[in-house]
TITIFI-782020 format. One record per residue (C-alpha): residue in one letter; x, y, z. Coordinates in steps of 0.02 Angstrom, whole numbers, padded with zeros to 5 digits, always signed. Layout:
# TITIFI-782020
AXYZ
...
//
This chain:
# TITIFI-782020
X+03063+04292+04116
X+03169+04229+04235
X+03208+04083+04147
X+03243+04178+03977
X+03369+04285+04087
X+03467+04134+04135
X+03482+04066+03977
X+03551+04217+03911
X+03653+04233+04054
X+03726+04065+04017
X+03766+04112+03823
X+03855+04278+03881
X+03962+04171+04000
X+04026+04043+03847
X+03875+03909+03894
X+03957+03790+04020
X+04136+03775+03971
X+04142+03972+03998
X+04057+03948+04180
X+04197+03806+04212
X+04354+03928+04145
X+04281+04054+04258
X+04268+03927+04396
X+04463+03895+04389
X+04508+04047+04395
X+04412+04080+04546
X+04485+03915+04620
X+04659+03980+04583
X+04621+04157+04654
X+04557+04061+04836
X+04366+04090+04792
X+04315+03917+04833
X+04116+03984+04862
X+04123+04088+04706
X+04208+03930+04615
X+04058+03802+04685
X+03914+03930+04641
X+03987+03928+04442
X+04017+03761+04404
X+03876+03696+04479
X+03786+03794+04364
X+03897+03717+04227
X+03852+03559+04304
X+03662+03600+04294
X+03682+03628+04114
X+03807+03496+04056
X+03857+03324+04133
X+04014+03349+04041
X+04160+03228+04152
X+04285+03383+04150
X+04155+03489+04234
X+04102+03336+04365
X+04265+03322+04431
X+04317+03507+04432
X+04137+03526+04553
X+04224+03370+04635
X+04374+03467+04685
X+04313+03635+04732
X+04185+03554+04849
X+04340+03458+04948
X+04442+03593+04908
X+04308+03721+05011
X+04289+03567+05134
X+04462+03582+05182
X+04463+03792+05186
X+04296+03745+05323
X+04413+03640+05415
X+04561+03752+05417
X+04433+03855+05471
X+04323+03767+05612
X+04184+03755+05525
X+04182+03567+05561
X+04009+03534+05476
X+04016+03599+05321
X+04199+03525+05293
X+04068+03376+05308
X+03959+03409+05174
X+04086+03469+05059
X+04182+03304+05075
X+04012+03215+05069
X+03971+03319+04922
X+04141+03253+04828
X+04115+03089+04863
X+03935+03085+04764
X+04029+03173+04612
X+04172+03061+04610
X+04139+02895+04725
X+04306+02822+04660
X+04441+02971+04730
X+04527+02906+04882
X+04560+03071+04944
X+04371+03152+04966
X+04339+02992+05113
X+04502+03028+05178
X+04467+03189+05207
X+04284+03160+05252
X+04354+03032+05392
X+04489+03165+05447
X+04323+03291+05471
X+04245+03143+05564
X+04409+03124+05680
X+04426+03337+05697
X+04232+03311+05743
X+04291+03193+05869
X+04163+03063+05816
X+04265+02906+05812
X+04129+02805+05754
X+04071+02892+05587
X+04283+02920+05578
X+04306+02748+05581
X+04183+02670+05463
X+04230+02796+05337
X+04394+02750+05334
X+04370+02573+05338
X+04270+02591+05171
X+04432+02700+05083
X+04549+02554+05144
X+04413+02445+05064
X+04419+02538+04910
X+04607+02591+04903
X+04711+02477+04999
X+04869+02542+04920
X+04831+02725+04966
X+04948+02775+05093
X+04867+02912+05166
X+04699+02815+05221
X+04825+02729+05356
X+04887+02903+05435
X+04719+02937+05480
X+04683+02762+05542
X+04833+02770+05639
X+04771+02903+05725
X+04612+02864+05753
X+04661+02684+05842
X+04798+02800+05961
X+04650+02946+05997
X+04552+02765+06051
X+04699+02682+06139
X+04715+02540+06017
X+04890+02541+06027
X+04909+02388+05927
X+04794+02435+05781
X+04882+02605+05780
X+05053+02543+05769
X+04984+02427+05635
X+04926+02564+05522
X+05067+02657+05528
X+05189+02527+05499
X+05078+02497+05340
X+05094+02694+05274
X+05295+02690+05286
X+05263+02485+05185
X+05192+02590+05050
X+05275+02739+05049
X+05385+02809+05168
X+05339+02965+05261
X+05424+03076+05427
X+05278+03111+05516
X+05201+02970+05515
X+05362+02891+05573
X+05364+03001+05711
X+05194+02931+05741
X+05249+02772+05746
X+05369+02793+05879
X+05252+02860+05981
X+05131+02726+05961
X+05280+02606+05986
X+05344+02722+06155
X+05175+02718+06219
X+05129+02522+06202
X+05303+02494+06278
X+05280+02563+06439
X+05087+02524+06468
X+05063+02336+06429
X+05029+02315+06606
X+04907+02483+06644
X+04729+02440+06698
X+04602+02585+06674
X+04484+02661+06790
X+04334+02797+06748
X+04241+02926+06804
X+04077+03022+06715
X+04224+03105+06607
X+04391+03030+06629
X+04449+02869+06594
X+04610+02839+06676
X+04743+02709+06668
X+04893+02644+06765
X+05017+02527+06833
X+04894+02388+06903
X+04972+02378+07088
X+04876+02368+07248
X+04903+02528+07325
X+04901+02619+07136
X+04689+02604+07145
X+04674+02705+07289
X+04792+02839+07213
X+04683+02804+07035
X+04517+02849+07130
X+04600+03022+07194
X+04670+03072+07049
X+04502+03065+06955
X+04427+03183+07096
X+04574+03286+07051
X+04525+03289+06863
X+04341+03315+06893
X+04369+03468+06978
X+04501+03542+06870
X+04347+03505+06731
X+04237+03597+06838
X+04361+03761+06868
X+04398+03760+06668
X+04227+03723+06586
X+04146+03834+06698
X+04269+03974+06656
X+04291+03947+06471
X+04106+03879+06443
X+04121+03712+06356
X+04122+03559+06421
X+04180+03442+06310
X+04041+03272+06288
X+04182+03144+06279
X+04285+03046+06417
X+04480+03125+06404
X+04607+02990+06424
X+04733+03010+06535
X+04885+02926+06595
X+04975+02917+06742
X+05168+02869+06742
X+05309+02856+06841
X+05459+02960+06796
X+05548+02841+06698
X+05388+02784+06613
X+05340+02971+06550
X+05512+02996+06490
X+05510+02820+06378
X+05316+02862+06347
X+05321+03049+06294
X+05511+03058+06236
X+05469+03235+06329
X+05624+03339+06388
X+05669+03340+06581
X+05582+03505+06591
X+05413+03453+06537
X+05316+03397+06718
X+05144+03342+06609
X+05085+03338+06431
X+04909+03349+06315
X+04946+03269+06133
X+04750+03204+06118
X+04781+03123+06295
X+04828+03196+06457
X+04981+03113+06509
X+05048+03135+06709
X+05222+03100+06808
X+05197+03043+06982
X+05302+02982+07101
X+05227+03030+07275
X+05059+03058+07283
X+05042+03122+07453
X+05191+03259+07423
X+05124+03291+07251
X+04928+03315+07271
X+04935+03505+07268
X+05054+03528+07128
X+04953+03372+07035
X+04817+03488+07031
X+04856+03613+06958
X+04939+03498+06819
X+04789+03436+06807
X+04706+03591+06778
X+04840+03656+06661
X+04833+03495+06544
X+04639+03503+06547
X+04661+03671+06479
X+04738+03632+06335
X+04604+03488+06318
X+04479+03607+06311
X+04567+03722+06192
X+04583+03577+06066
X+04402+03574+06046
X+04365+03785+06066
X+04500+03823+05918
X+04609+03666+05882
X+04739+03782+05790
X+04771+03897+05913
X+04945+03962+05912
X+05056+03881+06065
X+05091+04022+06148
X+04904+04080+06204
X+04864+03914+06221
X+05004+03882+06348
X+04973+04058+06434
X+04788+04029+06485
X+04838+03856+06517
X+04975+03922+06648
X+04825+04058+06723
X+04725+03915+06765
X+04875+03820+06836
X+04883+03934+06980
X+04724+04037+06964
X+04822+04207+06911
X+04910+04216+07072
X+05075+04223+07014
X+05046+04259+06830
X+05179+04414+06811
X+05312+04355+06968
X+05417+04244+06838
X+05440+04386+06673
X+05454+04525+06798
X+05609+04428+06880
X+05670+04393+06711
X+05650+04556+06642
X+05760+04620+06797
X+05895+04484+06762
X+05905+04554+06589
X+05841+04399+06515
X+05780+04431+06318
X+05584+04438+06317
X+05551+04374+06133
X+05406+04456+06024
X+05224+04356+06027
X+05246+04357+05847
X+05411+04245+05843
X+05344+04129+05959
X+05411+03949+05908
X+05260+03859+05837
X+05287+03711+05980
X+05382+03749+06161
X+05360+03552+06215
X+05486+03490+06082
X+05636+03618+06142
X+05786+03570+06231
X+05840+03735+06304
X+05741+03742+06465
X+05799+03924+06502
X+05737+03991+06341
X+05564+03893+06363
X+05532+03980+06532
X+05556+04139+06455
X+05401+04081+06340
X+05310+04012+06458
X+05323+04161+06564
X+05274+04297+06421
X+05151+04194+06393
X+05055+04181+06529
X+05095+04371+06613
X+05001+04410+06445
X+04856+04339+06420
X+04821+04340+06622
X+04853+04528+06568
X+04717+04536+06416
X+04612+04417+06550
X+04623+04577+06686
X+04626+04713+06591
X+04459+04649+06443
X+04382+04509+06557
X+04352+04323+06548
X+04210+04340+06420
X+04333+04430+06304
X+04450+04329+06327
X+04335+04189+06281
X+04286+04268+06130
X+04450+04281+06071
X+04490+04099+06084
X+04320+04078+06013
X+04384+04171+05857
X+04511+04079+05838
X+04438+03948+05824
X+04313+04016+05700
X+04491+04025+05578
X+04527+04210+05624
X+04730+04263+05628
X+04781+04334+05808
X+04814+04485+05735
X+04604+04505+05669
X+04546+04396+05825
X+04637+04527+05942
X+04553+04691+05836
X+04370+04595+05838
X+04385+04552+06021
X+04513+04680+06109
X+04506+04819+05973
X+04703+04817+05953
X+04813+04715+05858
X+04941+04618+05953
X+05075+04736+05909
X+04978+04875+06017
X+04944+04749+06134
X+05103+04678+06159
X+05171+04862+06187
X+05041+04895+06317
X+05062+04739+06413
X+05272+04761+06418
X+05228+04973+06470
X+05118+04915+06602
X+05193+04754+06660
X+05366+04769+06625
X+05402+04933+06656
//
Protein backbone atom coordinates (compact mmCIF):
# COMPACT_ATOMS: atom_id res chain seq x y z
CA UNK A 1 0.00 0.00 0.00
CA UNK A 2 2.51 2.13 0.91
CA UNK A 3 4.34 1.77 -2.05
CA UNK A 4 1.17 2.28 -4.38
CA UNK A 5 0.72 5.64 -2.33
CA UNK A 6 4.09 6.88 -3.34
CA UNK A 7 3.82 6.22 -6.71
CA UNK A 8 0.78 8.06 -6.97
CA UNK A 9 2.14 10.61 -4.97
CA UNK A 10 4.92 10.98 -7.44
CA UNK A 11 2.40 11.25 -10.61
CA UNK A 12 0.30 14.02 -8.74
CA UNK A 13 3.61 15.92 -8.21
CA UNK A 14 4.57 15.89 -12.28
CA UNK A 15 6.91 12.50 -11.72
CA UNK A 16 10.40 13.91 -11.04
CA UNK A 17 10.72 17.04 -13.03
CA UNK A 18 7.58 18.29 -10.96
CA UNK A 19 9.46 17.24 -7.54
CA UNK A 20 12.63 19.27 -8.98
CA UNK A 21 10.33 22.62 -10.02
CA UNK A 22 9.01 22.34 -6.60
CA UNK A 23 12.48 21.96 -5.22
CA UNK A 24 13.52 25.45 -6.74
CA UNK A 25 11.08 27.12 -5.62
CA UNK A 26 11.66 26.05 -2.18
CA UNK A 27 15.44 26.85 -2.72
CA UNK A 28 14.45 30.35 -3.82
CA UNK A 29 11.95 30.82 -0.89
CA UNK A 30 15.15 29.79 1.80
CA UNK A 31 13.67 26.18 2.40
CA UNK A 32 16.92 24.45 1.94
CA UNK A 33 15.46 21.16 4.16
CA UNK A 34 12.19 21.24 2.30
CA UNK A 35 14.32 21.68 -1.08
CA UNK A 36 16.79 18.43 -0.08
CA UNK A 37 13.71 16.20 1.08
CA UNK A 38 12.08 16.82 -2.80
CA UNK A 39 14.71 16.37 -5.02
CA UNK A 40 16.15 13.63 -3.46
CA UNK A 41 13.09 12.02 -4.09
CA UNK A 42 13.45 13.19 -7.74
CA UNK A 43 16.80 11.81 -7.49
CA UNK A 44 15.44 8.39 -6.21
CA UNK A 45 13.32 8.23 -9.19
CA UNK A 46 15.42 9.68 -12.02
CA UNK A 47 19.28 10.02 -12.43
CA UNK A 48 18.42 12.78 -14.70
CA UNK A 49 22.00 15.33 -14.66
CA UNK A 50 19.66 18.49 -14.11
CA UNK A 51 18.23 16.90 -11.03
CA UNK A 52 21.97 15.60 -9.75
CA UNK A 53 23.31 18.87 -9.68
CA UNK A 54 20.26 20.83 -8.40
CA UNK A 55 20.56 17.98 -5.12
CA UNK A 56 24.29 19.13 -5.52
CA UNK A 57 23.52 22.65 -4.73
CA UNK A 58 20.86 22.55 -2.15
CA UNK A 59 23.01 20.15 -0.06
CA UNK A 60 26.06 22.96 -0.07
CA UNK A 61 23.64 25.45 -0.23
CA UNK A 62 21.99 23.97 3.41
CA UNK A 63 25.79 23.29 4.33
CA UNK A 64 26.47 26.83 4.29
CA UNK A 65 22.86 27.95 6.11
CA UNK A 66 24.50 25.08 9.05
CA UNK A 67 27.53 27.09 9.07
CA UNK A 68 26.02 30.48 9.19
CA UNK A 69 24.38 28.80 11.71
CA UNK A 70 26.93 26.79 14.05
CA UNK A 71 25.90 23.78 13.26
CA UNK A 72 29.51 22.89 12.31
CA UNK A 73 28.77 19.12 11.58
CA UNK A 74 26.20 19.00 9.41
CA UNK A 75 27.74 21.96 7.24
CA UNK A 76 30.11 18.76 7.02
CA UNK A 77 27.95 16.36 5.60
CA UNK A 78 26.18 18.64 3.41
CA UNK A 79 29.48 19.65 1.73
CA UNK A 80 30.48 15.95 1.86
CA UNK A 81 27.16 15.15 0.45
CA UNK A 82 27.91 17.68 -2.70
CA UNK A 83 31.01 16.47 -3.32
CA UNK A 84 29.64 12.65 -4.03
CA UNK A 85 26.93 14.32 -6.44
CA UNK A 86 29.28 16.42 -8.25
CA UNK A 87 33.15 15.37 -7.46
CA UNK A 88 34.30 17.89 -10.18
CA UNK A 89 32.76 21.50 -8.50
CA UNK A 90 35.58 23.37 -6.91
CA UNK A 91 33.40 25.09 -4.66
CA UNK A 92 31.64 22.01 -2.51
CA UNK A 93 35.71 21.13 -1.13
CA UNK A 94 36.18 24.67 -0.65
CA UNK A 95 33.56 24.94 1.39
CA UNK A 96 33.96 21.51 2.98
CA UNK A 97 37.70 22.71 3.92
CA UNK A 98 36.30 26.16 5.19
CA UNK A 99 33.86 23.77 7.63
CA UNK A 100 37.07 21.88 8.43
CA UNK A 101 38.99 25.32 9.32
CA UNK A 102 35.49 26.83 11.30
CA UNK A 103 35.83 23.18 13.00
CA UNK A 104 39.23 24.16 13.84
CA UNK A 105 40.63 20.85 12.57
CA UNK A 106 43.60 21.95 10.59
CA UNK A 107 44.43 18.64 9.54
CA UNK A 108 41.15 17.35 7.74
CA UNK A 109 41.21 21.47 6.59
CA UNK A 110 44.29 21.03 5.06
CA UNK A 111 44.18 17.84 3.07
CA UNK A 112 40.92 18.91 1.70
CA UNK A 113 42.17 21.75 0.32
CA UNK A 114 45.21 20.40 -0.96
CA UNK A 115 43.04 17.95 -3.10
CA UNK A 116 40.78 21.26 -4.65
CA UNK A 117 44.23 22.95 -5.50
CA UNK A 118 44.98 19.50 -6.99
CA UNK A 119 41.91 19.51 -8.91
CA UNK A 120 41.49 23.31 -9.67
CA UNK A 121 44.68 25.05 -9.58
CA UNK A 122 43.27 28.08 -11.30
CA UNK A 123 40.40 28.50 -8.77
CA UNK A 124 41.06 31.46 -6.83
CA UNK A 125 39.14 30.92 -3.96
CA UNK A 126 40.86 27.44 -2.85
CA UNK A 127 44.00 29.89 -1.97
CA UNK A 128 41.89 32.27 0.49
CA UNK A 129 41.25 29.45 2.52
CA UNK A 130 44.77 28.08 2.31
CA UNK A 131 45.99 31.34 3.18
CA UNK A 132 44.30 31.19 6.14
CA UNK A 133 44.78 28.08 7.22
CA UNK A 134 48.90 28.39 6.96
CA UNK A 135 48.41 32.06 9.19
CA UNK A 136 45.78 30.16 11.88
CA UNK A 137 49.15 27.56 11.86
CA UNK A 138 51.86 30.24 11.82
CA UNK A 139 53.21 29.34 8.44
CA UNK A 140 53.80 32.69 7.61
CA UNK A 141 55.57 31.86 4.49
CA UNK A 142 53.03 29.38 3.05
CA UNK A 143 50.33 31.93 3.94
CA UNK A 144 51.79 34.81 2.25
CA UNK A 145 52.36 32.37 -0.63
CA UNK A 146 48.74 31.56 -1.08
CA UNK A 147 47.59 34.75 -1.03
CA UNK A 148 49.92 36.26 -3.33
CA UNK A 149 48.60 33.40 -5.66
CA UNK A 150 44.62 34.48 -5.23
CA UNK A 151 45.38 38.31 -6.23
CA UNK A 152 47.90 36.24 -9.51
CA UNK A 153 44.59 34.95 -10.52
CA UNK A 154 42.23 37.28 -9.78
CA UNK A 155 42.46 40.18 -7.79
CA UNK A 156 40.49 40.49 -4.61
CA UNK A 157 40.38 43.30 -1.31
CA UNK A 158 40.18 41.06 1.35
CA UNK A 159 42.42 38.87 0.61
CA UNK A 160 44.79 41.72 0.01
CA UNK A 161 44.19 42.87 3.30
CA UNK A 162 45.21 39.40 4.21
CA UNK A 163 48.17 39.62 2.64
CA UNK A 164 49.42 42.51 4.42
CA UNK A 165 48.86 41.04 7.40
CA UNK A 166 50.65 37.98 6.63
CA UNK A 167 53.42 40.26 5.20
CA UNK A 168 53.18 42.72 8.72
CA UNK A 169 53.37 39.74 10.76
CA UNK A 170 56.48 37.79 9.08
CA UNK A 171 58.19 41.22 9.16
CA UNK A 172 58.44 41.76 12.62
CA UNK A 173 58.83 38.01 13.92
CA UNK A 174 61.66 36.43 11.81
CA UNK A 175 63.60 36.34 14.87
CA UNK A 176 60.70 35.07 17.64
CA UNK A 177 61.43 31.68 19.24
CA UNK A 178 58.33 29.95 20.79
CA UNK A 179 57.76 28.54 24.10
CA UNK A 180 54.57 26.26 25.39
CA UNK A 181 52.57 25.39 27.97
CA UNK A 182 49.59 22.44 28.19
CA UNK A 183 47.54 25.25 26.18
CA UNK A 184 49.54 28.11 24.97
CA UNK A 185 52.19 28.23 22.66
CA UNK A 186 53.94 31.43 22.89
CA UNK A 187 56.51 33.22 20.90
CA UNK A 188 59.00 36.10 21.15
CA UNK A 189 62.03 38.09 20.64
CA UNK A 190 64.75 35.30 21.38
CA UNK A 191 66.91 37.43 24.03
CA UNK A 192 68.31 36.17 27.26
CA UNK A 193 66.33 37.81 29.75
CA UNK A 194 62.97 37.54 27.28
CA UNK A 195 62.70 33.48 28.54
CA UNK A 196 62.26 34.28 31.95
CA UNK A 197 59.55 36.92 31.08
CA UNK A 198 58.15 34.00 28.36
CA UNK A 199 57.79 31.44 31.34
CA UNK A 200 55.64 34.17 33.41
CA UNK A 201 53.60 35.20 30.92
CA UNK A 202 52.34 31.63 30.22
CA UNK A 203 51.41 31.37 34.08
CA UNK A 204 49.61 34.51 33.32
CA UNK A 205 47.64 32.89 30.39
CA UNK A 206 46.94 29.66 32.18
CA UNK A 207 45.18 31.31 34.77
CA UNK A 208 43.25 33.77 32.77
CA UNK A 209 42.11 30.15 30.96
CA UNK A 210 41.22 28.96 34.21
CA UNK A 211 39.00 32.27 35.38
CA UNK A 212 37.24 32.20 31.72
CA UNK A 213 36.63 28.45 30.99
CA UNK A 214 35.51 27.93 34.31
CA UNK A 215 33.03 30.84 34.06
CA UNK A 216 31.81 30.41 30.53
CA UNK A 217 32.19 26.44 30.54
CA UNK A 218 34.32 25.52 27.55
CA UNK A 219 37.61 24.99 27.38
CA UNK A 220 38.75 25.04 24.15
CA UNK A 221 41.09 21.44 23.15
CA UNK A 222 43.65 23.40 21.11
CA UNK A 223 46.96 25.38 22.06
CA UNK A 224 46.02 29.43 21.37
CA UNK A 225 48.93 31.20 19.85
CA UNK A 226 50.00 34.11 21.20
CA UNK A 227 52.46 36.78 20.64
CA UNK A 228 54.27 38.99 22.58
CA UNK A 229 55.66 42.39 21.06
CA UNK A 230 57.24 45.37 21.83
CA UNK A 231 55.44 48.59 21.07
CA UNK A 232 56.85 49.27 17.87
CA UNK A 233 56.56 45.63 16.86
CA UNK A 234 52.58 45.46 17.61
CA UNK A 235 52.07 48.60 15.79
CA UNK A 236 54.07 47.22 12.41
CA UNK A 237 52.49 43.66 13.34
CA UNK A 238 48.75 44.52 13.98
CA UNK A 239 48.59 47.94 11.97
CA UNK A 240 46.27 48.43 15.28
CA UNK A 241 45.48 52.13 16.27
CA UNK A 242 47.41 53.73 19.35
CA UNK A 243 44.39 52.99 21.40
CA UNK A 244 44.28 49.30 21.01
CA UNK A 245 46.69 47.86 24.22
CA UNK A 246 46.13 43.90 22.89
CA UNK A 247 44.32 42.09 20.13
CA UNK A 248 42.52 38.38 19.24
CA UNK A 249 42.32 37.97 15.23
CA UNK A 250 42.73 33.86 15.55
CA UNK A 251 45.90 34.70 17.74
CA UNK A 252 46.30 36.60 20.87
CA UNK A 253 48.67 39.25 20.18
CA UNK A 254 50.38 41.39 23.42
CA UNK A 255 52.44 44.87 23.82
CA UNK A 256 54.99 44.76 26.48
CA UNK A 257 57.49 46.89 27.41
CA UNK A 258 58.08 46.40 31.25
CA UNK A 259 57.18 43.37 32.58
CA UNK A 260 57.63 44.04 36.14
CA UNK A 261 55.40 47.47 35.91
CA UNK A 262 53.01 45.71 33.62
CA UNK A 263 52.23 42.21 35.29
CA UNK A 264 48.91 43.32 36.80
CA UNK A 265 47.53 45.15 33.89
CA UNK A 266 49.07 42.07 31.56
CA UNK A 267 46.62 40.09 33.26
CA UNK A 268 43.87 41.20 32.82
CA UNK A 269 44.80 41.64 28.99
CA UNK A 270 45.33 38.44 29.12
CA UNK A 271 42.11 37.57 30.40
CA UNK A 272 40.27 39.99 28.17
CA UNK A 273 41.94 38.58 24.84
CA UNK A 274 41.26 34.96 26.10
CA UNK A 275 37.75 35.99 26.20
CA UNK A 276 37.30 36.70 22.95
CA UNK A 277 39.25 33.35 22.23
CA UNK A 278 36.76 31.58 23.83
CA UNK A 279 33.90 33.39 22.24
CA UNK A 280 35.26 32.44 18.76
CA UNK A 281 34.61 28.93 19.43
CA UNK A 282 31.01 29.41 21.76
CA UNK A 283 29.36 31.60 18.75
CA UNK A 284 32.05 32.71 16.20
CA UNK A 285 29.54 35.42 14.82
CA UNK A 286 28.81 37.10 17.72
CA UNK A 287 28.16 40.73 17.24
CA UNK A 288 31.34 42.99 18.56
CA UNK A 289 29.78 44.71 20.97
CA UNK A 290 28.77 41.68 23.50
CA UNK A 291 31.70 40.13 22.63
CA UNK A 292 33.86 43.09 23.74
CA UNK A 293 31.51 43.76 26.86
CA UNK A 294 31.97 40.30 28.56
CA UNK A 295 35.43 40.46 27.38
CA UNK A 296 35.90 43.90 29.39
CA UNK A 297 33.82 42.05 32.69
CA UNK A 298 36.40 39.56 32.80
CA UNK A 299 39.18 42.18 32.36
CA UNK A 300 38.58 43.48 35.74
CA UNK A 301 36.18 40.94 37.25
CA UNK A 302 33.00 43.49 37.21
CA UNK A 303 34.63 45.82 39.54
CA UNK A 304 34.42 48.75 37.64
CA UNK A 305 31.99 47.69 34.95
CA UNK A 306 29.51 50.96 35.15
CA UNK A 307 32.39 53.75 36.58
CA UNK A 308 33.39 54.66 32.81
CA UNK A 309 29.43 55.23 31.04
CA UNK A 310 28.23 56.69 34.26
CA UNK A 311 31.15 59.41 33.96
CA UNK A 312 30.33 59.75 30.41
CA UNK A 313 26.80 59.96 30.71
CA UNK A 314 27.46 62.97 33.27
CA UNK A 315 29.90 64.69 30.75
CA UNK A 316 27.07 64.57 28.31
CA UNK A 317 28.87 62.27 26.10
CA UNK A 318 26.27 60.54 23.34
CA UNK A 319 25.58 56.86 24.51
CA UNK A 320 24.87 55.20 20.99
CA UNK A 321 21.99 52.46 20.66
CA UNK A 322 23.22 48.51 20.91
CA UNK A 323 21.57 48.24 17.70
CA UNK A 324 23.95 50.77 15.74
CA UNK A 325 26.87 49.34 17.14
CA UNK A 326 29.71 49.46 14.38
CA UNK A 327 30.17 45.87 13.26
CA UNK A 328 34.17 46.14 14.33
CA UNK A 329 35.49 48.83 17.22
CA UNK A 330 39.37 47.60 16.61
CA UNK A 331 39.56 49.15 13.07
CA UNK A 332 38.34 52.89 14.32
CA UNK A 333 40.45 55.81 14.57
CA UNK A 334 38.43 57.97 16.90
CA UNK A 335 39.54 56.76 20.30
CA UNK A 336 36.89 58.95 22.14
CA UNK A 337 34.03 57.51 20.28
CA UNK A 338 35.43 53.79 20.85
CA UNK A 339 35.42 54.31 24.67
CA UNK A 340 32.00 55.30 24.54
CA UNK A 341 31.48 51.61 22.96
CA UNK A 342 33.52 49.98 24.96
CA UNK A 343 31.96 51.41 27.94
CA UNK A 344 28.12 50.65 26.92
CA UNK A 345 29.28 47.67 26.27
CA UNK A 346 30.52 46.30 29.06
CA UNK A 347 28.13 48.38 31.86
CA UNK A 348 25.59 46.16 29.84
CA UNK A 349 26.15 42.96 29.66
CA UNK A 350 27.95 43.07 33.35
CA UNK A 351 24.27 44.46 33.82
CA UNK A 352 22.30 41.33 32.05
CA UNK A 353 25.32 39.24 33.97
CA UNK A 354 23.86 40.81 37.58
CA UNK A 355 20.62 41.22 37.08
CA UNK A 356 19.83 37.15 34.96
CA UNK A 357 23.12 35.41 36.19
CA UNK A 358 26.18 33.82 34.65
CA UNK A 359 24.27 30.74 33.41
CA UNK A 360 21.96 33.10 31.45
CA UNK A 361 24.27 34.88 30.33
CA UNK A 362 25.94 31.78 29.03
CA UNK A 363 23.01 30.69 27.37
CA UNK A 364 22.70 33.65 25.52
CA UNK A 365 26.09 33.50 24.00
CA UNK A 366 25.31 29.89 23.57
CA UNK A 367 22.39 31.01 21.31
CA UNK A 368 24.17 32.85 19.47
CA UNK A 369 26.10 30.72 18.54
CA UNK A 370 23.39 28.24 17.71
CA UNK A 371 22.59 31.20 14.65
CA UNK A 372 19.93 33.01 16.80
CA UNK A 373 19.63 37.16 16.12
CA UNK A 374 20.24 39.17 19.52
CA UNK A 375 17.02 40.31 19.35
CA UNK A 376 15.45 36.19 19.59
CA UNK A 377 18.64 35.12 21.70
CA UNK A 378 17.74 37.96 24.28
CA UNK A 379 13.65 36.83 24.33
CA UNK A 380 14.81 32.88 24.62
CA UNK A 381 17.32 33.63 27.31
CA UNK A 382 16.30 37.06 29.16
CA UNK A 383 12.57 37.13 28.03
CA UNK A 384 12.99 40.78 26.52
CA UNK A 385 14.19 41.97 23.41
CA UNK A 386 17.14 44.25 23.47
CA UNK A 387 15.06 47.24 22.94
CA UNK A 388 13.40 46.53 26.53
CA UNK A 389 16.59 45.67 27.68
CA UNK A 390 18.52 48.40 26.59
CA UNK A 391 15.78 50.77 28.23
CA UNK A 392 16.06 48.96 31.48
CA UNK A 393 19.74 48.92 31.70
CA UNK A 394 20.02 53.03 30.76
CA UNK A 395 16.70 53.49 33.68
CA UNK A 396 18.64 51.62 36.11
CA UNK A 397 22.21 52.41 35.33
CA UNK A 398 22.10 55.64 33.85
CA UNK A 399 19.66 57.30 35.55
Amino acid sequence: MSILLAAVLLLAGGGAAGLNERALAKLDAGDFDGAVTLLEEAHRASDDEVIVKNLAVARNNRGLDHLNHGRTWKAVSDFEAAIRLRPDEALFRVHLGYAWLKARDHGRAEGVLLEARRRHPEFPKVYDFLGFLYYAKDELERSIEAYEKRIELEPNDWAARQLERARREFAVSADYVDRSSNDFTLKFLGSGANHAVADAVLVILEDARATVCSDLGHYPVDRTMVLLYDDEAFRKATGAHDWVGGLYDGKIRLPLRDFGRQKKQLAATARHEYTHRVIADLAPNCPTWVNEGIAEWFEDGGVTSHDAIRRLAAEKAEIPSFAEMPASFAEQSDAARVRVQYAASQSFLAFLRDRYGLGALREFVLGLGRGLEVDEAMRKTFGYPLAELEVLWRREILR
